[in-house]
Each structure stands twice: as C-alpha cells, then as structure tokens.
N, C-alpha and C positions, 0 to 999 in steps of 0.2 A: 411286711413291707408297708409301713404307715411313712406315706406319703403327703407330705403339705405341698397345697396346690396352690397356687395363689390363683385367685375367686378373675380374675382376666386373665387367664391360661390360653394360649391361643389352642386351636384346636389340635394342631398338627402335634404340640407339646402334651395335652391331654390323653392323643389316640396313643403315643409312644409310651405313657405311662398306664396306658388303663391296658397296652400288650402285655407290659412286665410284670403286671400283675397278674394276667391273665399264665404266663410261662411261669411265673412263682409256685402260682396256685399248682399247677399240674405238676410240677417238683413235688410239691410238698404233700398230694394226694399220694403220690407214690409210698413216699415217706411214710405216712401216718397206715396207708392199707399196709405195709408191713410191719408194722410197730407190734400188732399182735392187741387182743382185747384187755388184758392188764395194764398195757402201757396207757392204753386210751382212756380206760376207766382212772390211773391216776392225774392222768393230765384233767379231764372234768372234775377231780374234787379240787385240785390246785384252781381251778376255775374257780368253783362256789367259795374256794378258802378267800380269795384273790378278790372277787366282790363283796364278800364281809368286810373284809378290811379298810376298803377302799368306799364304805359305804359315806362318810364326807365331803371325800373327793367327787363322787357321784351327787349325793345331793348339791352342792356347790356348782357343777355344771350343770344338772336339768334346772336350779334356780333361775342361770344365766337365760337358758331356752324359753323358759316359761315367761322371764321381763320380757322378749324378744317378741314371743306370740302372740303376747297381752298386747303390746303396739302394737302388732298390725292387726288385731283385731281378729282372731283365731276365735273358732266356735268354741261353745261349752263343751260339746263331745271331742275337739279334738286338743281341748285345754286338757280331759281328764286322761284322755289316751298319752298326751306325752308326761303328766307330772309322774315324778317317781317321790316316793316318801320310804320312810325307815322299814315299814311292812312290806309296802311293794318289791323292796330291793334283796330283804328278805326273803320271798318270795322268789325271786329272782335265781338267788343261792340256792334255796331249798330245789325247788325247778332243776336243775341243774345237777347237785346231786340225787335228782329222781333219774333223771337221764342214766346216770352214772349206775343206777342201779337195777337197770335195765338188761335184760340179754341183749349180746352183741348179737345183732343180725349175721354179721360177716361170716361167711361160711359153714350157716345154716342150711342141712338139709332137708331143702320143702317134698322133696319127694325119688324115689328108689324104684327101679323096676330092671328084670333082667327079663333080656329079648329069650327067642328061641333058638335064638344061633351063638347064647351064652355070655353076648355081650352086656356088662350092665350098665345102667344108664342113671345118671342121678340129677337133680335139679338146684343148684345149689346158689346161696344167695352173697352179692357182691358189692363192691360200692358204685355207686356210679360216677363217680370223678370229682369234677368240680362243679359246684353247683354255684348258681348266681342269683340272690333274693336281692329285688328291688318291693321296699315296704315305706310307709309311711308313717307317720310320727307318732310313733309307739315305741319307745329305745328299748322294753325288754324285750322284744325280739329279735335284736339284736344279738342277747343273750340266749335265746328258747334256738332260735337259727344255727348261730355258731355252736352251740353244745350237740344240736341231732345230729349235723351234720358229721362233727368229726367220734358220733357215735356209730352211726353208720361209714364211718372210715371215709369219709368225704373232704374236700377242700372247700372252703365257702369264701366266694367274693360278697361281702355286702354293700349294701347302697338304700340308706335309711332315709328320710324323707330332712328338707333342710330345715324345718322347726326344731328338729330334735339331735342335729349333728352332735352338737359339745357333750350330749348325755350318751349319744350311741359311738363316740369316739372314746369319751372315760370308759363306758362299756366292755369295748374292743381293746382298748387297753390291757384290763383284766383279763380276758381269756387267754390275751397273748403271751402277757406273762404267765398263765398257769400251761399253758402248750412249753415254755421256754423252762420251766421248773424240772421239766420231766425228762427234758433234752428230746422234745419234738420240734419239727420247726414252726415259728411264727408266724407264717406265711398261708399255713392252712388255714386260718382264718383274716381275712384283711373285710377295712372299711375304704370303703371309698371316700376318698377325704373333702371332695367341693360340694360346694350345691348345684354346679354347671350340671344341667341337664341333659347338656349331650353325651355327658357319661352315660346315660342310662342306653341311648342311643351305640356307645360302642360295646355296652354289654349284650344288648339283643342282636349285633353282630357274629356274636361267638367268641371275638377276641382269638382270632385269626386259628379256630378250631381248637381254643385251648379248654371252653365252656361248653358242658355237656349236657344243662337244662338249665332253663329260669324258672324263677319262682315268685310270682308278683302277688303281694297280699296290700290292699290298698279298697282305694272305691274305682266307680265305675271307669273313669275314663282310663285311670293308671292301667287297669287292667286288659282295657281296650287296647293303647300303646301298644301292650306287652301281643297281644296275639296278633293285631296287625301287623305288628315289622319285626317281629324275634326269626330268626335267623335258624333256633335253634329250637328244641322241643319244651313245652309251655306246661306246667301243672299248674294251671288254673284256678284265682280266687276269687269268684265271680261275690257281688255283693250280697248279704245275707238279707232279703226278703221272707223271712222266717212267717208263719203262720200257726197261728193254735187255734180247734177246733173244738167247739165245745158243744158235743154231742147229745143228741135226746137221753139217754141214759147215765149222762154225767151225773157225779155226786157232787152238788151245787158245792159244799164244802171244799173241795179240792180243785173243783173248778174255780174257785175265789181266790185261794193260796196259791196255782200255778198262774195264770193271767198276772196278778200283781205282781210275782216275785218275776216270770218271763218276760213283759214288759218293762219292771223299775228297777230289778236288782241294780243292773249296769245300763244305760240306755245305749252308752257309746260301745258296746262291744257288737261284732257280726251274729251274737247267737241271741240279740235283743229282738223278744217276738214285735213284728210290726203292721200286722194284722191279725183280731180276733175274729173270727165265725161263730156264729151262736146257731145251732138248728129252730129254725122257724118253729117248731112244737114247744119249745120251752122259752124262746126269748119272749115275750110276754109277760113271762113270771122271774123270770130268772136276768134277765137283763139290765134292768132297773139294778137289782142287789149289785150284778158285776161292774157296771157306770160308776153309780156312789163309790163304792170302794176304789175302783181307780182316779176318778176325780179327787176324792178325798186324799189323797195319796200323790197328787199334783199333775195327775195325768189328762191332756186335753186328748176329746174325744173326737173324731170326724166320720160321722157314720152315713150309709145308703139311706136310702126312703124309709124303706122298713125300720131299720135301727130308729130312725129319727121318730118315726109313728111312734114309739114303746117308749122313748128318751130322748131332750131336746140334748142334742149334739150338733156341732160344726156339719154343714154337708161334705160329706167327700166330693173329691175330683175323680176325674178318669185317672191324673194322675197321681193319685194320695196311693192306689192302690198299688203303685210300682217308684216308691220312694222308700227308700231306706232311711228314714228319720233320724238314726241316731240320735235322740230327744226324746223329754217324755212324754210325746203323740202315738195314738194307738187310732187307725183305720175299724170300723165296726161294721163287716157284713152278717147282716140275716141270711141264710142259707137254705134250701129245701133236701134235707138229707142228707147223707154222704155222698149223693153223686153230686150233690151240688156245693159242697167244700171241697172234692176232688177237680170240681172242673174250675170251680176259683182257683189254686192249686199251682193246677196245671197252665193256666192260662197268665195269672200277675207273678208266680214266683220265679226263682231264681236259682232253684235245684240244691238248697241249700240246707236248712232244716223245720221240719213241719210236724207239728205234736198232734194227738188228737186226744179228748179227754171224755174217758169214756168208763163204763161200769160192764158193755158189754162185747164178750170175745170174741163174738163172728165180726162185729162191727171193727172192734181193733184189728184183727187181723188182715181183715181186707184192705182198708187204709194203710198199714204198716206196708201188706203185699203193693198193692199200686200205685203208690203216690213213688213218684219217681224223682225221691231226693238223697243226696247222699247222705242225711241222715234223719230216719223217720220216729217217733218216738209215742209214748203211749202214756198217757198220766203222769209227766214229767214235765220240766219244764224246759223250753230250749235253748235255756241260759247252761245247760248242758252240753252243747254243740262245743266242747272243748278238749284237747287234747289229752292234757293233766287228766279231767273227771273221767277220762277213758281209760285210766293206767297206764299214758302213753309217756310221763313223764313229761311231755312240753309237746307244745306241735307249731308248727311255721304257718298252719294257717287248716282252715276248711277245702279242699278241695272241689268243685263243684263241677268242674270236666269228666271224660271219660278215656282219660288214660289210666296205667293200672293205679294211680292212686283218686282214692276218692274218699272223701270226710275228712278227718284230721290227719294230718301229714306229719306222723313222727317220726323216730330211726328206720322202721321197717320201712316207711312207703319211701326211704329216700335209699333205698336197695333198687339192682336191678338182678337178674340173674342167669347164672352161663349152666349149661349143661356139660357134666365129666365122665364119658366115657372110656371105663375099663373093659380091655378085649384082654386074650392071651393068642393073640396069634391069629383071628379071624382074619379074612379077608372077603373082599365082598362079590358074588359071585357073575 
C-alpha cells in the first residue's frame, strides 16, 4: 500500500489512511506467517536482487535527500547517516541476503519437557504480527527493518525520518517488488509516505489494535515520544553513550588501536565510544601516547581535572559526560580502579555498550559480570555493538530496555512465543 500523501493532508484524511494501512499490514502478516520459510527466504533474495538493480535509481533519490539537508543545514553525522553510495547499497543487498540466510526462527523449538501426568509441553517460537519502526535518517534501515521483519514472518509499517523519505521510499520500493516476485503480498512491508508528524502519533496508537509493538531507533527525544505516548509495547533504543576503559593492566598497544578505531572508525554510528576512562595508575604514562594519537587523527579532546593535569585538553562539562556526540569528540575521565569506571558507568551511561581493555581475567570478568549494559565487551572495540558483526545478518537497532529483547535486535528478538500442549486424553483433576 504506497500511499501519496499530499504533505497538508488534513488529519481526519491521514488517521483513515494510516488504519488501512495498519488492516493491510495484519492481512498480510497472516499471509506471509503461512507462506512457510522457503517462500520467505525467496522473497528476501528477490529483495537483495531488486536493490542491485535498482542501485541508480537509489543513488539518484538519496542525491535529491542530501541537496535537501545540505540546505537546511543537517549535521556532519546526520549528512553521513542518510548518504548512500554504490558500497553502501551494496551493502545494503549483501545485508539482506545474510538475512536470507539465516534460520527461520518461526517455529523453533526453544524447549521440550513432559509433565508426570504424560502431558507434553513445548515452547515454541512465532511471529509477532505487525511491527511498526519509527527511525531516522538512515534509509538502510529501511532495508535491515523490512528484511528481519518478514524474516521473522512479520508485517512492518515504516516511518523513516523526512530527510531521507525519497531514498527510504526507492528503498521500500524494492523490497515490494521482491515480496510481489514471489506472489507474497506488498503490504507486509509499507512506508509511510509524508513527513506529517502526526503520523507518528497514529502509529503509537496501535492503529485501532492492528500494531503489536514499536520500534523507535533514533536520539533522545524521538525515543522519549515513543515511550511517553505508545499505546502499545516499546523495544527500546535508548542513545548509545558507549564507554571504553582502559585498564591498569591494559596492553598500551591495543589500548591505542581500540580507542581510535572505537572513537573515529564511524563517529555517527550508536556503537561510536563517547567516553574514554584511563585508570589513574597508568594515565600519567600512557595518556599522553592515547591524546596525541587521537588528536592526530582529528579527534577533540574534553577531559576532568585529572586528564587535564597529564594533557592540555578542552575541560569537560557535567554535561559532556551524558552527550552522545556523534563527532569526532571523545570525553577523558581519570578513574580510580574498576570501581571507579563501574560507577562512571553506571551513573552517565545509557545501558548501551561499554568495553573494557584489559590483559587481566579476574578484572575482565567482573566488569563483563557487572556493568549492567546490553552489551559488554573485553579488548574490542565498541564499534562492534552491531547486528551484522554478531552473525545476526542486520539488526533494527541496539536494544537498551528490559523487555525480552536486548542488544541487537534481529529475526530472533522479533519472535514471540506460544506454548503447544500434547495430552492423549488427560483431564485435569
């Protein structure tokens, strides 16, 4: 159902289209959960074939996007998050058919057990319906979204941010036609076609009980919207306030190599570290070396007291330490041990993901046990905090709630699951 809106749609006009789309979608979930795992697996390579193709056509819309943002004046991070290029889109395919080559979750048995009254009992995993991601101006997720979704046997409403409509409408295009190649319906996957904002508004409704969770991957406040007034059950993408710690035992070497590449590989991505901790024992020696190397490499520096004693940097604020820069700025606390990186941690982050860089295993371990993030990491970098590098094939985003999905959100976490009870005649007494 690709629907043109015209952009003064009264509202009354808008809520009566964003229902049908919402009655679409639950059609077309039905559809697609009975179509069976082969059928779905050839609709997503008709997907990746369908954006190869169509990779002109694509570049030619994000062009349009990108004249559009440059005028009004769009950040550097959110310039690189919407351009697509011949690799990106690439990417995009490849992405796609990883999905594709995924086990189907649908109808996995997670677990087996028979009572003592002979009944048995199983745990088995299903779609959840139709799913509704409101994201911002990133258009391959447009693609990474509509592929898990109808991986996981799902219907997906999207609703992309309006810097990036033309590229996440050619996008949705593609997938529609590769759902329409295979004789699925079109409608398991739709964009929502305006930039009116009170669309967003009749999707955290539920779309009159036709939407059976949102998925908001965005910054702060989008994501605020989403759990203020959703209507309906929230997997949460809180912002990535990521941290790396760099440990008395660290081997300066890899403490050099992860800091830069988790700081500058990407700046605009959620898994971009945006505070480093150096343990007060070594930053006197070892601080200086890690400064130069990210200066040199264009990174501005804003550190506490202490950092600044050891290396003239920007001072930080109260609030450097709870800003998600997307830029190449990197926050610099001095820390006293690992209780004292655990309790920065726990007190400026975002439940997001937090490394710590270390040579020793009691020390990893207890950091890996306590820090209470949805994903913790040990001598890596947390440019890692991606769905893909987890062999998830694509993810819709980082999780950082505590519903049962949390860290990357791929086909499996867009499962729910029923229990199927085999008796021969029992009755209960």
């Amino acid at each position: 159902m690709t629907i043109q809106l015209p952009l003064a749609a009264h509202d009354a006009g808008l809520a009566g289209i964003m229902m049908a789309m919402g009655a679409a979608a639950r059609d077309a979930s039905a559809t697609v959960a009975k179509a069976g795992p082969d059928k779905r697996t050839a609709a997503l390579k008709a997907m990746a074939a369908r954006i190869r193709a169509a990779a002109p056509a694509l570049l030619d819309a994000n062009r349009q996007d990108m004249i559009a943002a440059n005028a009004k004046g769009i950040s550097g991070a959110m310039l690189d998050r919407l351009e697509l290029t011949p690799s990106r889109i690439e990417a995009m395919a490849k992405g796609i058919e990883d999905v594709a080559a995924l086990p189907d979750p649908v109808g996995d048995v997670m677990a087996t057990w028979t009572r003592p009254n002979g009944l048995e009992i199983s745990r088995v995993r299903g779609p959840i319906g139709v799913i509704g991601i409101i994201y911002e101006s990133r258009p391959n997720v447009t693609a990474d979204a509509g592929a898990l979704c109808l991986r996981a046997a799902n219907a997906a409403i999207l609703r992309g941010g309006s810097e990036s409509l033309k590229s996440s409408r050619a996008i949705a295009d593609c997938l529609r036609a590769g759902l329409a190649d295979v004789g699925l319906p079109q409608d398991a996957i739709q964009l929502v076609q305006t930039p009116d904002r009170a669309a967003v508004g009749h999707i955290l409704s539920g779309l009159g009980g036709k939407l059976d969770v949102v998925v908001p991957r965005g910054g702060k406040s989008l994501v605020a919207r989403v759990q203020e007034e959703a209507r309906v059950p929230v997997i949460g993408h809180l912002e990535g306030l990521c941290h790396t710690y760099i440990h008395a035992k660290a081997d300066p070497d890899k403490a050099e190599a992860i800091i830069l590449n988790a700081k500058l590989r990407r700046v605009g991505v959620c898994g971009s570290t945006e505070t480093m901790m150096i343990d007060a024992s070594i930053a006197p020696t070892l601080l200086p070396r890690l400064a130069k190397a990210l200066e040199a490499a264009g990174c501005e520096l804003r550190g506490d007291e202490r950092a600044r004693a050891i290396h003239p940097m920007i001072a930080a604020s109260e609030q450097d330490w709870t800003t998600e820069y997307l830029a190449p700025i990197l926050s610099v606390a001095v820390v006293d041990g690992i209780e004292g990186a655990m309790a920065h941690i726990a007190r400026y982050g975002s439940q997001h993901t937090d490394s710590i860089v270390t040579e020793d295993d009691a020390a990893a371990e207890r950091f890996l046990a306590e820090v209470d993030s949805a994903i913790v990491m040990r001598n890596a970098s947390t440019q890692f905090a991606d769905g893909a590098e987890f062999g998830m094939g694509a993810e819709i985003g980082i999780a950082t709630g505590r519903l049962h999905a949390r860290g990357p959100v791929g086909a499996e976490q867009l499962t729910i699951f029923k229990y199927v009870v085999r008796g021969t005649g029992q009755t209960r007494p």
